[in-house]
N, C-alpha and C positions, 0 to 999 in steps of 0.2 A: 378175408374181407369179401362180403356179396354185396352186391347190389340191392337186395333185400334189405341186408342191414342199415346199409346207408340212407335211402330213400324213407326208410321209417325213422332212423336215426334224427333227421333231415324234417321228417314231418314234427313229431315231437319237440325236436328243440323252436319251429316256429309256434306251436301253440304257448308252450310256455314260456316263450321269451314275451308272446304277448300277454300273456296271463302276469308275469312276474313283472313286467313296466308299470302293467296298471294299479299292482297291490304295492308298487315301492313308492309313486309317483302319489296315490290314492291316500298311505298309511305310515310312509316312511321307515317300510317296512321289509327287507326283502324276504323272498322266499329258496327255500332250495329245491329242486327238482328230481333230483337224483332217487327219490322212492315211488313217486308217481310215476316215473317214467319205466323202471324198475318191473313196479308190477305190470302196467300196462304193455311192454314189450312181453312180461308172461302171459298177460292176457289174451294179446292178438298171436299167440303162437299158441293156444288153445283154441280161439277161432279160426285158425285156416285149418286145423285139424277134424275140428266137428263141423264146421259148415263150409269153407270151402274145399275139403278132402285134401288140402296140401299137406306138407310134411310139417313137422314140427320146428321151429328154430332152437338150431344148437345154443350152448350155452356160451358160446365164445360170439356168435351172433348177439346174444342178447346183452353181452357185455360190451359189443362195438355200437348197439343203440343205445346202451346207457351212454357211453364214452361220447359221442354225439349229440345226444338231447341234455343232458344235463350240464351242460357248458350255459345253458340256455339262460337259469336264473343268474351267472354269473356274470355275466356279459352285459345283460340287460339293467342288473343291478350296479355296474361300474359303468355302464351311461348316464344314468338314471342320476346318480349320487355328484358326479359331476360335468355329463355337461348344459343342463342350468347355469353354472357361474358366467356360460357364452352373454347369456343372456342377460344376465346379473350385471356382467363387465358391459353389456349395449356392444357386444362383439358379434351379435346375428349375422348383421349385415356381410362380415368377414367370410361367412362359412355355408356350406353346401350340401348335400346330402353327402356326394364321395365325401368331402372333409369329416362330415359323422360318422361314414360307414369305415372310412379307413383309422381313427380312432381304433375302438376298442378291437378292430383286426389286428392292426399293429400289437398292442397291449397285451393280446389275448396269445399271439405267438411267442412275446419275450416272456409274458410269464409260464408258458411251458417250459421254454429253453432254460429259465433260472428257477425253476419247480423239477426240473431233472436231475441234478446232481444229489438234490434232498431228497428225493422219492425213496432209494434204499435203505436212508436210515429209519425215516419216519415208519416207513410200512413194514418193515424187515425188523429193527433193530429196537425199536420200540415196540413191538407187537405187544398187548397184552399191560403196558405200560400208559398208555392214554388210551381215554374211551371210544375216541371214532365211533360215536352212538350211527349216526348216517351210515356212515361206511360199512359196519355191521349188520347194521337193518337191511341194506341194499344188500348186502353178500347171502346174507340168509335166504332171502327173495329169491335171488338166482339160480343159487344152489337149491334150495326147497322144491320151484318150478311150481308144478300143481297147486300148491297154494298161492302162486300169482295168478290162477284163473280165478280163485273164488275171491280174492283180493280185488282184483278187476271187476268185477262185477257188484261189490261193494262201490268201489271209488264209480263206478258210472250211475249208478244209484244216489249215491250222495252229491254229486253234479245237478242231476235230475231235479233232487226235492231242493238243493241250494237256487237253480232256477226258479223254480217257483216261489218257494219266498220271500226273492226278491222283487219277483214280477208281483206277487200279491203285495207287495207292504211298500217297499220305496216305492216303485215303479206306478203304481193304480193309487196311492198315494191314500192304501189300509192303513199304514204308519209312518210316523216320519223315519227319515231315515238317520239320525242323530236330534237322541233324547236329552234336552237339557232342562234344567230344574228352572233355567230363567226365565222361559215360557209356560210356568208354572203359576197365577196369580199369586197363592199364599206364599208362594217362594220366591216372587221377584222382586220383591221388597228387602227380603235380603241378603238375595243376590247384589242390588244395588247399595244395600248402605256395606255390608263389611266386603263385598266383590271378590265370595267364594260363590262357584257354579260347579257345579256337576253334570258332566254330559257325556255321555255313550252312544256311540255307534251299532246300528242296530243290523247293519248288511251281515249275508253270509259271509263274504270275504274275512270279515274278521273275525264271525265265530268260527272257521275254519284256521285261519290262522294262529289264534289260540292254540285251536288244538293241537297244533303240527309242535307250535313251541312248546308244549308241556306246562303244565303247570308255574313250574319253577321258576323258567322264564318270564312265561304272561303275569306272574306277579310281579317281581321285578319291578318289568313294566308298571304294573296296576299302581305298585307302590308309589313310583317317579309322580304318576299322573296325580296320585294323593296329596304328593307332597308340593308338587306346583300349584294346584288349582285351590287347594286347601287351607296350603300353608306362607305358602312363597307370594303366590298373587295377594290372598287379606294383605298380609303382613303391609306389600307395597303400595296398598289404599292407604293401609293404616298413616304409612310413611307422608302421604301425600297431605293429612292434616298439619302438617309441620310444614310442608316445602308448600309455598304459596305458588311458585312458579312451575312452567315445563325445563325436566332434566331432558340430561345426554340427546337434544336432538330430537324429544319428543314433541307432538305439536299441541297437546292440552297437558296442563295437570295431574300430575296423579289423580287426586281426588276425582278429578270427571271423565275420566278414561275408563269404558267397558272391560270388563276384567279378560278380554280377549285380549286387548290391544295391549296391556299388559305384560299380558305372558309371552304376546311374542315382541314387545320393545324390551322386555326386562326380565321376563325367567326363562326363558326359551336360550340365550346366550347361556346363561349358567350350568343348562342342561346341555347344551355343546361342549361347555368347558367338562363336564364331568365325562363325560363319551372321549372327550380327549385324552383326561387324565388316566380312562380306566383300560384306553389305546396302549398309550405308555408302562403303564403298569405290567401290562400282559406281555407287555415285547420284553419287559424285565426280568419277567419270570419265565419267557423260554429262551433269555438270551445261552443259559448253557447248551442249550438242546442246539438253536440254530448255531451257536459254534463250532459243536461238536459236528453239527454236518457238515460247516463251513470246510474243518478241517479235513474231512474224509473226502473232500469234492476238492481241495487246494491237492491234497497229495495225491489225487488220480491224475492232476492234470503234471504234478512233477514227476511222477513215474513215467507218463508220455513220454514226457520233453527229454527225459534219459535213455529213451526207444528203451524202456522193460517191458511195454503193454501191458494191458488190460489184464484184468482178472482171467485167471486160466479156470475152464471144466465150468462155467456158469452155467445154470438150469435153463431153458428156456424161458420159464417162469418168471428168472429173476431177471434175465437179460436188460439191457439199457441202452440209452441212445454212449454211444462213445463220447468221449469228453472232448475228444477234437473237435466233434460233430456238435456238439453243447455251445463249444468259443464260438467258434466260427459264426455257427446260426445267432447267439448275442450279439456277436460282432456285425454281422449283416443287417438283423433287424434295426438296431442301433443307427447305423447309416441310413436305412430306409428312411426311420422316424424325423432324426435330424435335417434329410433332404425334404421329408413333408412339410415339415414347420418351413426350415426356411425359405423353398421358393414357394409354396400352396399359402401356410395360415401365415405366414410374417413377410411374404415377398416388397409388398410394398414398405416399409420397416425403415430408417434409414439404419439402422444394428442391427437389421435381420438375425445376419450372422450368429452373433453375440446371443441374441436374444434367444434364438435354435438351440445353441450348446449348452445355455443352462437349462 
């Protein structure tokens, strides 16, 4: 560990923690950081070599800046996702800046401590068996080196021209910055009778984010978006010649409700529910896998308890936090978070208590 690494580590994860709040906050979208940051730690260990004549960063440096900065999008993206609901519940008033910043600290230490016992299997024992597309890309990076210079100077280039057309087009207000069909005269006529609309986002942010998703992804996407604004919002105009009144809570009619207010009184839930279901789904299909680590992580910790220890002749490579050292650290943070809630976010409570432990 240098201080080199750290400090850039350190710089890194604040750019993109702000970079990644405003694309989640902006597009409801997160991003990940782990290949920007990747090549850019190969980048700047090419510039201190040509232009400031320093030495080069070793490669175990470059992996303590990843290990550093790329925490960035993740952190930022489990603030981000929930804590709005503060605000949502009119809980503002409750909470602090420490009450946000010790949030996702807390969070961000228990899930190392219960991301450690699974580390060997996923990386080790599945090798070769799931894609880890990220993981790959960043390891090639690393290892490659010299093509993180010319990488680097690519990503600062495309920085560059993504500043400028945004400063030319939203910003000097060349274009708007979301294109919708309903500001369209021949088209806002039928936007309003059947209350399908078509509208795109025209910032670099998102033709960058596209791209990072790939294809496969951004269609996906693309698809959902089809099928709400296309198919789901008509459909509930259509609905609204039958229902003379406001449903569930709403405060006009179908029929005279803009096909925004629509999608998010009435398909916007549905596309929740299906983010939920395809949650569920995926925890189903790796429930063998997270078993199977379950178990190999349950019997390191009864080999303990029978004092047989730890794995003997481990690689340095492969080495791990000890599994006494795994409890314990759960056990502690645990306590931490529990004492946060109940004397900091629930102190005045008359359940505090209660309300803490669940």
């Amino acid at each position: 560990v240098t201080l080199r690494a750290i400090l850039q580590g350190l710089f890194w994860s604040v750019v993109f923690s702000a970079a990644a709040t405003y694309i989640a906050l902006k597009l409801g979208q997160g991003i990940e950081s782990a290949i920007p940051i990747s090549i850019l730690a190969i980048g700047f260990s090419v510039l201190a070599v040509r232009v400031l004549k320093s030495r080069a960063s070793t490669l175990l440096e470059n992996v303590q800046v990843l290990a550093i900065g790329a925490t960035s999008g993740i952190i930022a993206g489990g603030s981000v996702f929930t804590m709005p609901a503060i605000y949502i519940l009119g809980l503002e008033g409750r909470s602090s800046f420490w009450q946000i910043f010790l949030v996702p600290l807390l969070g961000a230490i228990l899930g190392v401590f219960f991301l450690a016992p699974f580390r060997r299997y996923f990386v080790r024992d599945l090798h070769g068996k799931l894609p880890y597309p990220e993981a790959r890309a960043t390891t090639e990076i690393l290892v490659a080196g010299k093509r993180g210079g010319h990488s680097a100077a690519i990503l600062s280039v495309s920085a560059v021209a993504a500043a400028i057309f945004d400063f030319v087009g939203p910003a000097m207000k060349g274009w708007a910055e979301v294109f919708s069909t309903g500001s369209i005269g021949m088209l806002a006529r039928f936007t309003d009778r059947y209350k399908a609309v078509f509208t795109m986002n025209t910032s670099a942010a998102v033709f960058g984010l596209g791209y990072i998703m790939g294809v496969d992804y951004a269609a996906i996407i693309l698809a959902g978006s089809f099928v709400s604004f296309l198919v789901l919002v008509p459909l509930f105009g259509w609905l609204g010649q039958y229902i003379p009144g406001p449903i569930l809570g709403a405060a006009l009619p179908l029929a005279q409700m803009a096909p925004e207010d629509i999608f998010f009184d009435f398909v916007r839930p549905i596309g929740i529910g299906g983010i939920f279901a395809a949650g569920v789904i995926s925890i189903l299909k790796m429930s063998p896998v997270i078993a199977q680590a379950s178990r190999q992580a349950v019997s390191e910790v009864v080999r303990l308890a029978r004092g047989q220890g730890g794995e003997k002749a481990v690689e340095r490579t492969d080495d791990s936090l000890p599994m006494s050292t795994v409890m314990m650290g759960i056990a502690a943070t645990a306590v931490a978070i529990f004492l946060y809630f109940r004397f900091s976010v629930l102190a005045d409570l008359p359940n505090a208590t209660g309300v803490a432990l669940v």
